[in-house]
C-alpha positions as CSV (number, residue, x, y, z in Angstrom):
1,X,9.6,109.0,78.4
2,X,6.3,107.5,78.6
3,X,5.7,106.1,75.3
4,X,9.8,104.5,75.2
5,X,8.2,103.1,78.7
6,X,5.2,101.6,76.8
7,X,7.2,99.6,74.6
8,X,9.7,98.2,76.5
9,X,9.1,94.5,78.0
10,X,11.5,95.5,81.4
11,X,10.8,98.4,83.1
12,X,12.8,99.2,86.1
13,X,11.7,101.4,88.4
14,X,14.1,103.5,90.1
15,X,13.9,106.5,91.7
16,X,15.6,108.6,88.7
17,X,12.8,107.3,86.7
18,X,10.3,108.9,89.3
19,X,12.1,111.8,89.5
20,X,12.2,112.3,85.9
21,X,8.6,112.4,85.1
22,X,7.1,114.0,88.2
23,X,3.8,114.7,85.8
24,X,2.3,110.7,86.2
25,X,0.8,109.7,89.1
26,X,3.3,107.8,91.8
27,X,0.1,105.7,93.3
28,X,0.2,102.3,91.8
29,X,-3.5,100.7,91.7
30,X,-4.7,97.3,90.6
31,X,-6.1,97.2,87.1
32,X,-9.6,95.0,86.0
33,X,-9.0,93.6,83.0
34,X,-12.2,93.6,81.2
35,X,-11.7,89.9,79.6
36,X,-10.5,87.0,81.4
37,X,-6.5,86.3,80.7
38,X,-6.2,82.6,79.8
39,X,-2.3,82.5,80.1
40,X,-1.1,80.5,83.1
41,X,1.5,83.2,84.0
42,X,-1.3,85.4,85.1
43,X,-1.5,83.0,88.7
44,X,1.9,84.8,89.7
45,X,1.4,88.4,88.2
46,X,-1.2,90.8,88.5
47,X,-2.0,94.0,86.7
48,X,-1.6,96.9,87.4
49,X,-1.2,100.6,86.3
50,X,1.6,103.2,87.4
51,X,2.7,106.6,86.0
52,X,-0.3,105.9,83.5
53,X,1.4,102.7,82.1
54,X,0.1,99.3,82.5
55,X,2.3,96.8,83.7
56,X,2.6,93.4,85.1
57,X,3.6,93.4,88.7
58,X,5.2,90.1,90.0
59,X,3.5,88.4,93.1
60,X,6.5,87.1,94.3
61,X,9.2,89.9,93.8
62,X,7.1,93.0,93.3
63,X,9.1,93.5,89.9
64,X,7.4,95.3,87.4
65,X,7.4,94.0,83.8
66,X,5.7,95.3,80.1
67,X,1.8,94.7,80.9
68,X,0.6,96.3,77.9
69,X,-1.4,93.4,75.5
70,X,0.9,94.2,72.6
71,X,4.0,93.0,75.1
72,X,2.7,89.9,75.2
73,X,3.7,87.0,77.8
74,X,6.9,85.4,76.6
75,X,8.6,88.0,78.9
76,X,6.5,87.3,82.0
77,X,7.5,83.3,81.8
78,X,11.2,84.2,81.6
79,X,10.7,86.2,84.6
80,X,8.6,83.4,86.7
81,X,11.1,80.7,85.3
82,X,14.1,82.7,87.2
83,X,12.0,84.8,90.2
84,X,14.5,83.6,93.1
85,X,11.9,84.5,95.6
86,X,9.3,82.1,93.8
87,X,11.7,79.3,93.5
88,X,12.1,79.5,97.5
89,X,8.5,80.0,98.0
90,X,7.5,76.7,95.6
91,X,10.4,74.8,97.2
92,X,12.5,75.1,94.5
93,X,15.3,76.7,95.7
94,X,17.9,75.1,97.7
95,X,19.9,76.9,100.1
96,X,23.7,75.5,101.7
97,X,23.7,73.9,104.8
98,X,26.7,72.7,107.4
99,X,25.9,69.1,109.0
100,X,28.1,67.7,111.6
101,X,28.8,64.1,111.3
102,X,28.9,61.6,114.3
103,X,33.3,61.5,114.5
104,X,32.3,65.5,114.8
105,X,33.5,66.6,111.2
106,X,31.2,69.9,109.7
107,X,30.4,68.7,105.8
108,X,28.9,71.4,103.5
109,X,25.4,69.7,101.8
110,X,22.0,71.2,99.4
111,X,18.5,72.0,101.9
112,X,15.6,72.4,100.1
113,X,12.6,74.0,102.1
114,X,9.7,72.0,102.7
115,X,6.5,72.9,104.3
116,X,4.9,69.2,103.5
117,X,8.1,67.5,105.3
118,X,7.7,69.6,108.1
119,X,3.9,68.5,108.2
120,X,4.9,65.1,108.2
121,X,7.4,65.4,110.8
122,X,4.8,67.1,113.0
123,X,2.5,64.0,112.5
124,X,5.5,62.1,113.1
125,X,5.9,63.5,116.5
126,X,2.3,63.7,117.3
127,X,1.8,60.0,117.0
128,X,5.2,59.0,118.7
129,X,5.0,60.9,121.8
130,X,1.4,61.1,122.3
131,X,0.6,64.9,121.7
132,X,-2.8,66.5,121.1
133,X,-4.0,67.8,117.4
134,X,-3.8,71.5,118.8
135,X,0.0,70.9,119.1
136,X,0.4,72.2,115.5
137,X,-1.5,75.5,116.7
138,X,0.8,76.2,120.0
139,X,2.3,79.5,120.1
140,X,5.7,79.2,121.4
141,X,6.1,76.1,119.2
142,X,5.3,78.2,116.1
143,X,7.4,81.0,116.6
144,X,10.6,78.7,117.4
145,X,9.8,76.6,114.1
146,X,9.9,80.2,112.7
147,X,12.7,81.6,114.6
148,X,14.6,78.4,112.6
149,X,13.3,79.2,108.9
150,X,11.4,82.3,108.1
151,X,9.6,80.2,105.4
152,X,7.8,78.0,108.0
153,X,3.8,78.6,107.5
154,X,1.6,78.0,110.4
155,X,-1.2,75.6,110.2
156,X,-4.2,74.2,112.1
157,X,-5.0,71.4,114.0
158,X,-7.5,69.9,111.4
159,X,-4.6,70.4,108.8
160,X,-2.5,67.9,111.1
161,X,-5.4,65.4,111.9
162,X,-5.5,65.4,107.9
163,X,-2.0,64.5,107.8
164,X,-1.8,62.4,110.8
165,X,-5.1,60.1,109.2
166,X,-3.0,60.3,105.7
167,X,0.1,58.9,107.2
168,X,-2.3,55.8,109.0
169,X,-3.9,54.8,105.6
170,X,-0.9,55.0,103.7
171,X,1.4,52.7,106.4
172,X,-1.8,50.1,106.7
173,X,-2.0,49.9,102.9
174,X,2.0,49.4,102.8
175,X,2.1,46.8,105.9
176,X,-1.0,45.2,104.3
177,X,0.9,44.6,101.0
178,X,3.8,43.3,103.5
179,X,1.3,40.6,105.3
180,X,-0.2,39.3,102.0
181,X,2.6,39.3,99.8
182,X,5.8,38.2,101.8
183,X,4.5,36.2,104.8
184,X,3.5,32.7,105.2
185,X,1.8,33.0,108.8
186,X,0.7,35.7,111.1
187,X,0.3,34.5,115.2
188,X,-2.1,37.5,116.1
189,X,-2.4,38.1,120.0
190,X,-5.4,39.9,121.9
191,X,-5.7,41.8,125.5
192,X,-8.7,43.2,126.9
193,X,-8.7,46.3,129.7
194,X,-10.8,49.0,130.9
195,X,-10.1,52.7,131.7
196,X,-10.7,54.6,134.3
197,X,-14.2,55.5,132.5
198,X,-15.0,51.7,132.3
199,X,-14.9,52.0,128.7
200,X,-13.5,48.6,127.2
201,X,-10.8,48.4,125.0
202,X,-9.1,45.8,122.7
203,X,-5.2,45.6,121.4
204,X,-4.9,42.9,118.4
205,X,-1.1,42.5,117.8
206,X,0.2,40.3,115.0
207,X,3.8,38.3,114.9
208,X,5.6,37.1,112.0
209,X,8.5,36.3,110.3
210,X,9.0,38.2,107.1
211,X,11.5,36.3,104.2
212,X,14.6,37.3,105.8
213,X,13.9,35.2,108.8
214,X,13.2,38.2,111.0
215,X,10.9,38.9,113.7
216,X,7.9,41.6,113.6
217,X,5.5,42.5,116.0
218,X,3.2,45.1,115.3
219,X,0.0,46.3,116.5
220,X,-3.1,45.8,113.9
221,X,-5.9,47.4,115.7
222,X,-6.8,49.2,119.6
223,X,-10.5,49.6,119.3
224,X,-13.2,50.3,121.9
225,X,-15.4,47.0,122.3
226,X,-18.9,47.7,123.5
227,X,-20.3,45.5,126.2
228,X,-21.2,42.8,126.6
229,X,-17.7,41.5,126.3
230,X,-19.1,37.9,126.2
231,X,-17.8,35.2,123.8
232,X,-19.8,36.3,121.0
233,X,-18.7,39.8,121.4
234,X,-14.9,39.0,120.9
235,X,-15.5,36.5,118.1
236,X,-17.1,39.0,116.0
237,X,-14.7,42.1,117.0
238,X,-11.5,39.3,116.1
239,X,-13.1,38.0,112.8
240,X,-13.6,41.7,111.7
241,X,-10.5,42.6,112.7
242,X,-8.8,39.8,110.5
243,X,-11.6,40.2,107.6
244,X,-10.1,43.6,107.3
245,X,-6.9,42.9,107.0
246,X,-7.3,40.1,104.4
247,X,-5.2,37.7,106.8
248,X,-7.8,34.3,107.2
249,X,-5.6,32.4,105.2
250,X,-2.2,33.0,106.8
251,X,-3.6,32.9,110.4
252,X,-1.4,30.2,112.6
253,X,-2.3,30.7,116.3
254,X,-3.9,33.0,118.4
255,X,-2.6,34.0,122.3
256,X,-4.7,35.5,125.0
257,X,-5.2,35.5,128.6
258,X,-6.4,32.2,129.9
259,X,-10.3,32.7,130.9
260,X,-13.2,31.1,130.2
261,X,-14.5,33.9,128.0
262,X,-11.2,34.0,126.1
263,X,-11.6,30.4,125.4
264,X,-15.2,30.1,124.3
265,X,-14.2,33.3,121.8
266,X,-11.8,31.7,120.3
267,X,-13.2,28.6,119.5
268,X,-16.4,30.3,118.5
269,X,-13.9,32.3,116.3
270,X,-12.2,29.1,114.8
271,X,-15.9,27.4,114.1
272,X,-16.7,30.4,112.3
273,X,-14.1,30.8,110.0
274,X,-13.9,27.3,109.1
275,X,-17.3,27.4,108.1
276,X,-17.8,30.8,106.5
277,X,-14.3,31.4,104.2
278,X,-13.7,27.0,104.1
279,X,-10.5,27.8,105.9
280,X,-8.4,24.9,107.2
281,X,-5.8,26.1,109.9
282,X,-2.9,24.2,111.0
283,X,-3.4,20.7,112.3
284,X,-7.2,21.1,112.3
285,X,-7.3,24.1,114.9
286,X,-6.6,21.7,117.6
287,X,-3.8,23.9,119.1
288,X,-4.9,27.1,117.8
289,X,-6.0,28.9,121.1
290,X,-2.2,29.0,123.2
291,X,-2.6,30.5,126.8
292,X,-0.5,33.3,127.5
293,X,2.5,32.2,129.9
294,X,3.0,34.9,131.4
295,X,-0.5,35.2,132.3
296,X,-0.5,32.0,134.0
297,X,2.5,32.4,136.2
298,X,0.6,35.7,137.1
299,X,-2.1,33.3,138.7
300,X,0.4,30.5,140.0
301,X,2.4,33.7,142.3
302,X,-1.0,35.3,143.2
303,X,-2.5,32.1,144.4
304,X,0.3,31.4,146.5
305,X,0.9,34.7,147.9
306,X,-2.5,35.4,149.8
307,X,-1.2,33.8,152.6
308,X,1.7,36.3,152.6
309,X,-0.8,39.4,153.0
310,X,0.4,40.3,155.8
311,X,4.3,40.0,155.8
312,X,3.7,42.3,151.9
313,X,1.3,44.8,153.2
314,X,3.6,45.9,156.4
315,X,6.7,46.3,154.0
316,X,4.1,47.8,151.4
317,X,2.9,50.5,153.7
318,X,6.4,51.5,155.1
319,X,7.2,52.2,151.0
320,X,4.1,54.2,150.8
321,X,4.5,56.2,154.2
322,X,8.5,57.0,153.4
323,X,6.8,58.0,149.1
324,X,4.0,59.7,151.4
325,X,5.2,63.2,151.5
326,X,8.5,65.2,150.6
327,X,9.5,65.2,154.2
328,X,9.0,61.8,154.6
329,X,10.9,61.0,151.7
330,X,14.1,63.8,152.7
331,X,13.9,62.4,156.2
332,X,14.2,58.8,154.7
333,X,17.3,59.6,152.5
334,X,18.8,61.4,155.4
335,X,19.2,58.2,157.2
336,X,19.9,56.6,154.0
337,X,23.4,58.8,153.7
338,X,23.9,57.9,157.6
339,X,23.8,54.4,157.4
340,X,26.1,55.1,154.2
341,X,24.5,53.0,152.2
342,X,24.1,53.8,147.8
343,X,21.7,56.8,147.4
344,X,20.6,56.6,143.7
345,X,18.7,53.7,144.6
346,X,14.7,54.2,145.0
347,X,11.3,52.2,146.7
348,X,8.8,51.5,144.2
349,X,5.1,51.3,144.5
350,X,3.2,47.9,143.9
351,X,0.6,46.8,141.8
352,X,-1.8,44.6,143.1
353,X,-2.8,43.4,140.1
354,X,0.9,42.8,138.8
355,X,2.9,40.1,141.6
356,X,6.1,41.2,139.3
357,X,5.5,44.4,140.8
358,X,5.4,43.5,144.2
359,X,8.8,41.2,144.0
360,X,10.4,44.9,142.6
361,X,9.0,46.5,145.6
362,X,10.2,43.7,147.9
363,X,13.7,43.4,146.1
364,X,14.6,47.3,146.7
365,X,12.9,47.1,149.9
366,X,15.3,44.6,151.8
367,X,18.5,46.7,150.5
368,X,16.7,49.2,152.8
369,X,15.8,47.1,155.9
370,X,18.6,48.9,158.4
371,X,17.6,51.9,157.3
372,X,14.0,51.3,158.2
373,X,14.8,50.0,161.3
374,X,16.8,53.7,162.1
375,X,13.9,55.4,160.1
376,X,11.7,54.0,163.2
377,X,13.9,55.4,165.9
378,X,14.4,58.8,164.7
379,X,10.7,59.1,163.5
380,X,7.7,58.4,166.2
381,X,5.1,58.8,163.9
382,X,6.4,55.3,161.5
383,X,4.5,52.8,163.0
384,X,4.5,49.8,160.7
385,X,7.9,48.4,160.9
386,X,8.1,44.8,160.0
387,X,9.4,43.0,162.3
388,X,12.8,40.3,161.7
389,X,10.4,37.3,161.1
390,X,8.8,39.2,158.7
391,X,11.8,40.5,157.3
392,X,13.3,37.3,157.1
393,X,9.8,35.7,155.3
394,X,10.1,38.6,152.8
395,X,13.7,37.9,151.5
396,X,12.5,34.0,151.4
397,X,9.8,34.7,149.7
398,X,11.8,37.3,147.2
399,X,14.5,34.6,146.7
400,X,11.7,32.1,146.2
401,X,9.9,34.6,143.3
402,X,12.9,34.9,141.3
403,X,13.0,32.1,138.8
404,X,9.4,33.1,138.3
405,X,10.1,37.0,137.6
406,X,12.7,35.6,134.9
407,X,10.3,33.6,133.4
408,X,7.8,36.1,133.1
409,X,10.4,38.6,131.7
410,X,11.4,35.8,129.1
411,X,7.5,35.4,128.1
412,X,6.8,39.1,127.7
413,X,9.6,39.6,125.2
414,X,8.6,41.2,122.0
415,X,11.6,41.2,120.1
416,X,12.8,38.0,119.6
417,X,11.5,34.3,119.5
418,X,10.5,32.5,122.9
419,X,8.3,29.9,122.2
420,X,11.2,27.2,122.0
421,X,12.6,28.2,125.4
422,X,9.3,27.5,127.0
423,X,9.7,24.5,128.2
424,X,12.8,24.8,129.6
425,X,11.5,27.8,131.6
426,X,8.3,25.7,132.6
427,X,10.8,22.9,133.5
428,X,13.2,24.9,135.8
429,X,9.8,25.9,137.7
430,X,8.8,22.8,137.8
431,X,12.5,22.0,139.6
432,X,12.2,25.2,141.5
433,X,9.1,23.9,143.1
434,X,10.0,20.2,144.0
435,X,13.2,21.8,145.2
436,X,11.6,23.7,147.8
437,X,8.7,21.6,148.9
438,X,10.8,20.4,151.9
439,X,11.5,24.0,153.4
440,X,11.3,24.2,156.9
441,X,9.6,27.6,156.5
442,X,5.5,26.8,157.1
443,X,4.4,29.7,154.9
444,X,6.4,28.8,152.0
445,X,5.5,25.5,152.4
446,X,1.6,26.2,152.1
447,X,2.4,29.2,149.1
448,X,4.3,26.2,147.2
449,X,1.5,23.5,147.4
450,X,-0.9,26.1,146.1
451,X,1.4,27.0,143.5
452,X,2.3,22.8,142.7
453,X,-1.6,22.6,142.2
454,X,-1.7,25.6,139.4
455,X,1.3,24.2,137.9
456,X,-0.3,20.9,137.6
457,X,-3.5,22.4,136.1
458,X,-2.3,24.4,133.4
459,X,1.2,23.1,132.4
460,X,0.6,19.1,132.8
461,X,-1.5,20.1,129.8
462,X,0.9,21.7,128.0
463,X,0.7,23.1,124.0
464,X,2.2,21.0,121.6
465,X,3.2,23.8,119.9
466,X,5.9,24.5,122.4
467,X,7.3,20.7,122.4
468,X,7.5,21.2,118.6
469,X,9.4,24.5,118.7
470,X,11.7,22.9,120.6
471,X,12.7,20.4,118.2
472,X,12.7,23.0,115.4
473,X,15.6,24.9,117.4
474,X,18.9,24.7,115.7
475,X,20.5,23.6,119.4
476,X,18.0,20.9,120.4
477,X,16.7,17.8,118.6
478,X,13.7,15.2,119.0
479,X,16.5,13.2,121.9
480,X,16.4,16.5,124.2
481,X,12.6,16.9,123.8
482,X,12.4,13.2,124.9
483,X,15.3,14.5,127.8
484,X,12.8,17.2,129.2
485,X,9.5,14.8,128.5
486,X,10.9,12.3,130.9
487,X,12.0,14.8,133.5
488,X,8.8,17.0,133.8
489,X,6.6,13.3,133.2
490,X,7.9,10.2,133.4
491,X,5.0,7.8,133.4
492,X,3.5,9.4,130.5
493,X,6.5,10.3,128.5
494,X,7.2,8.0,125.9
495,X,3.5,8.5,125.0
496,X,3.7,12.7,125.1
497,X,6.7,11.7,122.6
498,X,5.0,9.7,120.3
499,X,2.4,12.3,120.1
500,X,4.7,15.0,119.3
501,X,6.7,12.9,117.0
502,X,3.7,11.9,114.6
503,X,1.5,16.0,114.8
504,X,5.4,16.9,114.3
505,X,5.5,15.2,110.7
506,X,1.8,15.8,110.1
507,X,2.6,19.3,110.4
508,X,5.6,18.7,108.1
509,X,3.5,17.4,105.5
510,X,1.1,20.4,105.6
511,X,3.6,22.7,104.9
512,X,5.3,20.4,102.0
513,X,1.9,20.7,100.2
514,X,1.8,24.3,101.2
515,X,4.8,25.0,99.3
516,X,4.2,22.3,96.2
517,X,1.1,24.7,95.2
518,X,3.0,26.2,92.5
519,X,3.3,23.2,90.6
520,X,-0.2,21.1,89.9
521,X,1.5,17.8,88.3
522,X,3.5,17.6,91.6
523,X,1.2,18.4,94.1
524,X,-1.1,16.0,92.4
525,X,1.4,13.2,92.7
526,X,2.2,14.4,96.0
527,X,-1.1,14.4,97.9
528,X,-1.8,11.0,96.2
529,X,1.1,9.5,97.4
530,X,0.2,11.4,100.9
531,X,-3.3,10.1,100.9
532,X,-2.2,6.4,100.6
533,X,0.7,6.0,102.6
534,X,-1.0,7.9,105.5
535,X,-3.3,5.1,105.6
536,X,-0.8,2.2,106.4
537,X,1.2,1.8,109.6
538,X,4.3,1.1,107.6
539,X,4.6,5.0,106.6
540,X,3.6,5.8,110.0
541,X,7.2,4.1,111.3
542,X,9.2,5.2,108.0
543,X,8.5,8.6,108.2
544,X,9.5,8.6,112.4
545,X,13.0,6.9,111.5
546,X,13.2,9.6,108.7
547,X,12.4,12.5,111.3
548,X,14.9,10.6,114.6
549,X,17.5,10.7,111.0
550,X,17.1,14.2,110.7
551,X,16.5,15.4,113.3
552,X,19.3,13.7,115.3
């Protein structure tokens, strides 16, 4: 029996076989072989002797194959080519699967087990919903991965920082290849904050639109800035920021908040470049810096409103004694369902350093005003009920802070284009304001001169930007620009339109040269015949009929 064993390249091992030869030993042990085996089979079998044979024991299956040298290996890779159990531990084999479609019909598809798409779903997931590292090393996460495939191998939290820095530096090489090779122009905007451990931070978000006419937004860096965060601090964190992503050459505009620091940066930034990489940006840089709008209306409402302290903070602490404690806030509900008024709705906190939140707080507030006022008799201890002046100077003031709560939403959109509604937003303010300049009410009166006086400062002085992405909207043409010119400035605005008309075609021919790159004979004839008609007046007035033609 032994030496027909010997010979044969399968050997199965049943229990007749052990019963038949009871005079071997039934202890299997693991074999040194005494020179190394070269064969690459040998990385999923292992020798081993048993019943005084050799044989090759699979790592996978535990079969037991001819191991002798004369058997050779041809055996062994039929074996490893067909092991079912090494084709599902490689990922090879694919098992069935039932799906269930969105109408709710079960389809019958292949699943193929894979331990590096669950490692890149776990990055996934860690990046999108702000988890720690050691989330890949939770217990109860690990045993319900699993409880839903047996196959699932645990791993660390270094293996998922791995994984998680992988998936970064392959999606900034891919979005990089997307900025230089299939946009024109990049708008990048820039915030600044501290945390709560006074460490400064800064977000650098770039805009475009990619050759399908869409809009992107995406975030390029969020990097801790060291102080000082002077003007030379952010003009060297924004030009390394851009170096790095190879985007000097596309850059259009930049957005930030409107301070003093912001604006020295930026300029600094703009000087810099010029001079260092010979970079010439869009109409000379003149209108490179744009002021975020949002941020100014921020200033315009929180000018106005200090003389409203005290009518905001009375309604403002009856939100925060009713949010106080759980038996504040059950009591307060309790006379909501008696005054049967709509439930679901809730007070919100303010921000002091957000006015949007504070019209939120007074909006929901004043659906609540009876039930404050019953709030006050059935509860001694709520002292700081606003009385019906004040009541009626909050809903004023909350009708009056609409138009600007639009306009702020409008401004902070991120998925769509805004810059050609602008003006028509800073024009309905503008309306808004004369509108109620003759209110009989004395503190609206004083909130709206303040608020006239930030208007003039910042928007008189507008971007010329905006004016131009007006005219570029399919709906408007140069004759409603000159419509909202003479509305928001009379005086002035035949010369605003002028102004706009000629940067308008200047930026025009820019981009003509821009595009006429690819062919040297006609850029050359082009940029001559730029060069010498640009000098004459006569160009000057046949390229503005040629634009009111167009345009109009």
């Amino acid at each position: 029996m032994s030496s027909s064993i010997g010979n044969e390249e399968y050997c199965p091992t049943t229990l007749t076989d052990i019963e038949e030869n009871e005079s071997f030993s039934s202890t299997e042990k693991e074999v040194e072989s005494k020179r190394k085996r070269t064969s690459v089979v040998w990385n999923d079998f292992k020798l081993v002797q048993y019943k005084g044979n050799k044989f090759a024991k699979c790592n996978h299956c535990g079969e037991r194959l001819g191991g002798h040298s004369s058997n050779g290996t041809s055996h062994l890779k039929r074996h490893r080519d067909t092991c079912a159990k090494r084709q599902i531990a490689h990922g090879k084999q694919r098992t069935l699967s039932i799906g269930v479609s969105d109408s709710g019909a079960a389809s019958l598809g292949l699943h193929k087990f894979d331990m590096e798409t669950i490692r890149k779903c776990m990055a996934k997931c860690t990046i999108m919903h702000g988890l720690p590292f050691s989330f890949a090393e939770y217990e109860y996460h690990n045993d319900l991965l699993k409880a839903c495939n047996s196959r699932f191998v645990p791993f660390s939290r270094k293996t998922l920082t791995k994984e998680v820095q992988s998936m970064f530096k392959t999606e900034k090489m891919r979005y990089q290849g997307v900025l230089n090779n299939h946009v024109q122009r990049v708008s990048l905007t820039f915030d600044m904050w501290s945390s709560q451990q006074t460490l400064g931070y800064l977000c650098l978000t770039a805009q475009y639109i990619d050759t399908d006419w869409q809009l992107h937004s995406h975030m390029l860096n969020f990097m801790h800035v060291p102080p000082p965060h002077n003007a030379i601090c952010i003009s060297d964190i924004l030009s390394e920021c851009i170096t790095k992503w190879e985007i000097q050459l596309k850059l259009f505009s930049i957005t930030a908040d409107n301070c003093s620091t912001n604006d020295s940066g930026i300029t600094l930034l703009r000087r810099t470049m010029e001079r260092k990489n010979n970079i010439s940006f869009p109409l000379r840089g003149e209108y490179f810096h744009i002021r975020c709008g949002a941020h100014i209306i921020n200033l315009m409402v929180q000018d106005g409103m200090n003389d409203m302290v005290d009518t905001i903070s009375k309604i403002s602490d009856s939100v925060k004694y009713v949010r106080g404690s759980p038996k504040r806030l059950h009591g307060f509900k309790q006379c909501v369902k008696a005054m049967g008024l709509d439930g679901k709705k809730s007070l919100n906190y303010d921000v002091p350093t957000r006015w949007n939140s504070t019209f939120i707080m007074l909006r929901d507030a004043l659906l609540f005003k009876d039930v404050f006022q019953h709030l006050a008799s059935c509860d001694p201890s709520y002292a700081c009920l606003p009385s019906e002046d004040e009541w009626f100077h909050a809903f004023d003031l909350c009708q009056f802070l609409k138009v600007f709560y639009d306009a702020t939403n409008l401004f902070s959109t991120s998925k769509q284009v805004t810059s050609n509604l602008v003006f028509e937003e800073v024009l309905s303010i503008y309306h808004h304001l004369r509108r109620r300049r003759g209110t009989s009410n004395e503190h609206m009166r004083a909130l709206i001169c303040k608020m006239q006086e930030k208007f003039d400062k910042y928007f008189k002085s507008y971007n010329i930007l905006f004016a131009i992405a007006v005219v570029l909207d399919p709906k408007f043409k140069l004759s409603y620009l000159k419509y909202l010119l003479d509305d928001l400035d009379k005086p002035d605005a035949m010369v605003k339109y002028e102004v706009v008309e000629n940067i308008l075609h200047e930026l025009y021919v820019e981009y003509r040269n821009m595009y006429n790159e690819s062919d040297t004979s006609n850029m050359r004839m082009d940029n001559a015949y730029t060069s010498t008609m640009i000098a004459t007046e006569e160009y000057r007035s046949v390229a503005r009929f040629g634009f009111k033609t167009y345009f109009r």
